[in-house]
N, C-alpha and C positions, 0 to 999 in steps of 0.2 A: 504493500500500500504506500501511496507515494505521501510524504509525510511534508509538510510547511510550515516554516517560524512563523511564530506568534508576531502580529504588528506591533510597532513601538510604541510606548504610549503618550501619550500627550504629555510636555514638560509643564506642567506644573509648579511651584516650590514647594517643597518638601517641609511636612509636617514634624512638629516636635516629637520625643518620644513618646508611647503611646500612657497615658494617663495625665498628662503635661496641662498645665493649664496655658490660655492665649489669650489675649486683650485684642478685642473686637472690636476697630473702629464704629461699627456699625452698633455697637451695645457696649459700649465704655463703662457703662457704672457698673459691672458685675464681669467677673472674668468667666471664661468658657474652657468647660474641661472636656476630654475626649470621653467619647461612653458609646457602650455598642449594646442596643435594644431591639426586639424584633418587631413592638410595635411601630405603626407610621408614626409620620409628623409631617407637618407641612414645615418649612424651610422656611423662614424669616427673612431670607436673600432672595431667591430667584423663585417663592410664595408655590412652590413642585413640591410633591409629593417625597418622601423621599423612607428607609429602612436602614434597620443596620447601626452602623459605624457612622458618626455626628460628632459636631461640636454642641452643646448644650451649659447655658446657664443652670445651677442648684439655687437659683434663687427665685426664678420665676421660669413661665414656659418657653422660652428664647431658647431657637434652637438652629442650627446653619449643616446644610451638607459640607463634607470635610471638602470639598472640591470649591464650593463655595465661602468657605472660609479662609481661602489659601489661590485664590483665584487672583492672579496677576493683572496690572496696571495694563496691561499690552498683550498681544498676540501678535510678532511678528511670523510672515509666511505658513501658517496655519493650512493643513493639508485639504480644509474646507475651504477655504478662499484666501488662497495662497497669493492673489492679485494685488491685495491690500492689507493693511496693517489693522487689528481689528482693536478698537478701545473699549476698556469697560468701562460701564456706568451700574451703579447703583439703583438708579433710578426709572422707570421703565418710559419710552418715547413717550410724548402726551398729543393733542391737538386732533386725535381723529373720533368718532364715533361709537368705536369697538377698541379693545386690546390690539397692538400691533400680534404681530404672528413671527414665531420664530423659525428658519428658512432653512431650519434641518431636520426639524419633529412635525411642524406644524400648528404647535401648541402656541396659545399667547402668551407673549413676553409680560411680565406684570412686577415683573424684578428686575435682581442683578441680570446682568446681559453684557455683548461684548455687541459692538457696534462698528459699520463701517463707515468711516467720514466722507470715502469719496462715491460711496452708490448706499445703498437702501438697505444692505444684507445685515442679520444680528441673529444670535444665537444664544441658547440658555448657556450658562456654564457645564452644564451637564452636558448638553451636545457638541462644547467644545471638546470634549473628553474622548470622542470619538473619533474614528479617523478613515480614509478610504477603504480601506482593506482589516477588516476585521474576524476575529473566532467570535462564533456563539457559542455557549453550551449544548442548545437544543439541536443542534446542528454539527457536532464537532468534526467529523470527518472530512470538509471539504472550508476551505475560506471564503469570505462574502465578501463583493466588491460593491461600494459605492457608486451606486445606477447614476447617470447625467440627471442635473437639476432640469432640463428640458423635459425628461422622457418622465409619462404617467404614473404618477406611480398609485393610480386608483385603477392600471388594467389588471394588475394582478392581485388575488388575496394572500396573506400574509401568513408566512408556516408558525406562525406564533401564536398571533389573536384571530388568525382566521378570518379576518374582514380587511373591506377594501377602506383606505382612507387616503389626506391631503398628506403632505410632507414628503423626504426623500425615502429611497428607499434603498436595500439590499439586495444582490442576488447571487447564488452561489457559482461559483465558476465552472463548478462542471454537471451540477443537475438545474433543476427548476426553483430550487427551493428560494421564496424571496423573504424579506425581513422587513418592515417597518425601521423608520431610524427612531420611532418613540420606542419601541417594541425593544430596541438594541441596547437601549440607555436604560433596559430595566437593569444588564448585571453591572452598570455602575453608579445607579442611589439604591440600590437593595433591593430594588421591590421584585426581584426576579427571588432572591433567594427567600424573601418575607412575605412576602403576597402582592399582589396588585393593591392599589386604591379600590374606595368604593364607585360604582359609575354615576354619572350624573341622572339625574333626575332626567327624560328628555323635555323638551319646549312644549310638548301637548299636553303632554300631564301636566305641566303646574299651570298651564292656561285652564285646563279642565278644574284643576283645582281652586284656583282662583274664582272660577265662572260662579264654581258650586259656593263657595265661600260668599260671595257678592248677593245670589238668590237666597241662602240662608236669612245672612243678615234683612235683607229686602221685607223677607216673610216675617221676620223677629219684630221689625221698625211698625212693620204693617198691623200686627198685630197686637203690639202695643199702643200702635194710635188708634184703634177701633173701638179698645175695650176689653173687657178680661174676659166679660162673659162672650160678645162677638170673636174675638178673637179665638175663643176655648172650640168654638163653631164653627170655625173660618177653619181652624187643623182638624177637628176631626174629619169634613168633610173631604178635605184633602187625602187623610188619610183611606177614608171611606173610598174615595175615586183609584187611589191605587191596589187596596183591593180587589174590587171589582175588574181593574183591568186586569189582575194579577189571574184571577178567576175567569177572566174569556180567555184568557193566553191557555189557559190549563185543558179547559174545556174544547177550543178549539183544535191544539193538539192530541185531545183524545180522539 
């Protein structure tokens, strides 16, 4: 079997030893000590999900991915956009309508990020961590290349999560197998080895929910403006009406 080095990994600065504590620009009044947990947390940098191995304040729930805590002033030649020199900000873009979107997962930037000055490109710290040519676990016999930013990467579904989505993507050099680039950044904030996040709620349900929330109250206002005894009238009959429909449905499928 024909066997392939492992890719290099992103230079980073290198972390103190492991239990060490470090003074966070970003949280000055209380020092951040290394601690490796298997529940999540959300990141107080780059606001991702993240498992595992953290920096985390003992004073409050301030907590940073160790990539994010240790995330450089600069990106020179970065094997994602090697064009430009890429700067980080703390701060996430602002002036548009939505969260900008980051140009390697897909996901919105709402944090830490690394930015280009001379075009549009930005990436979490996490998907600076990744690189053209990668191993996955779930995948280890063959290596995965970094598909062109041009090519869909919603034609094909992904050997990970099984679904098609935005962002770049992976694909292995000698079978079909492709990878999501969110998908790939799970075994470096943990959640490959600790579990996924919870998924979002989708936009119909909390609109459905909503709807029903808006018609409760309606009925509640309503019913307090009529009268206790109109009111006590006004729900039973409603209750009554779905009944009876409850009862042609029964009947009718019999």
């Amino acid at each position: 079997m024909k066997r392939f080095s492992s890719p290099a990994k992103i230079g980073f600065p290198s972390s103190p030893e492991i239990g060490e504590e470090i003074t966070h620009y970003s949280h000055s009044k209380h020092p951040l000590k290394e601690i490796t947990l298997t529940e999540l947390f959300v990141c107080a940098g780059c606001k991702e999900y993240g498992a595992g191995k953290r920096y985390a304040c003992q004073n409050c729930d301030f907590q940073l991915h160790h990539f994010c805590a240790f995330s450089p002033p600069l990106l020179k030649n970065h094997p994602l956009h090697g064009q430009h020199h890429l700067v980080f900000h703390s701060k996430p873009k602002t002036g548009g309508i939505s969260w900008p979107r980051c140009d390697v997962c897909g996901k919105s930037s709402r944090g830490f990020s690394f930015r280009c000055r001379a075009c549009n490109f930005q990436m979490h710290p996490c998907c600076a961590m990744l690189s053209t040519d990668i191993s996955f676990p779930s995948h280890p016999a063959h290596p995965l290349k970094l598909l062109p930013a041009a090519m869909n990467s919603t034609a094909s579904n992904c050997g990970a999560c099984n679904k098609r989505r935005s962002g770049r993507m992976y694909r292995c050099t000698v079978c079909e197998y492709h990878l999501h680039a969110v998908c790939a950044k799970t075994s470096i904030n943990g959640l490959q080895e600790n579990g996924p996040p919870p998924e979002k709620p989708s936009a119909l349900g909390t609109v459905a929910r909503l709807a029903s929330q808006v018609v409760i109250e309606f009925i509640g206002g309503l019913v307090e403006g009529l009268g206790e005894g109109v009111g006590e009238v006004l729900v039973q009959n409603i209750a009554r009406g779905r009944c009876i429909s409850r009862r042609r449905r029964t009947t009718t499928q019999e």
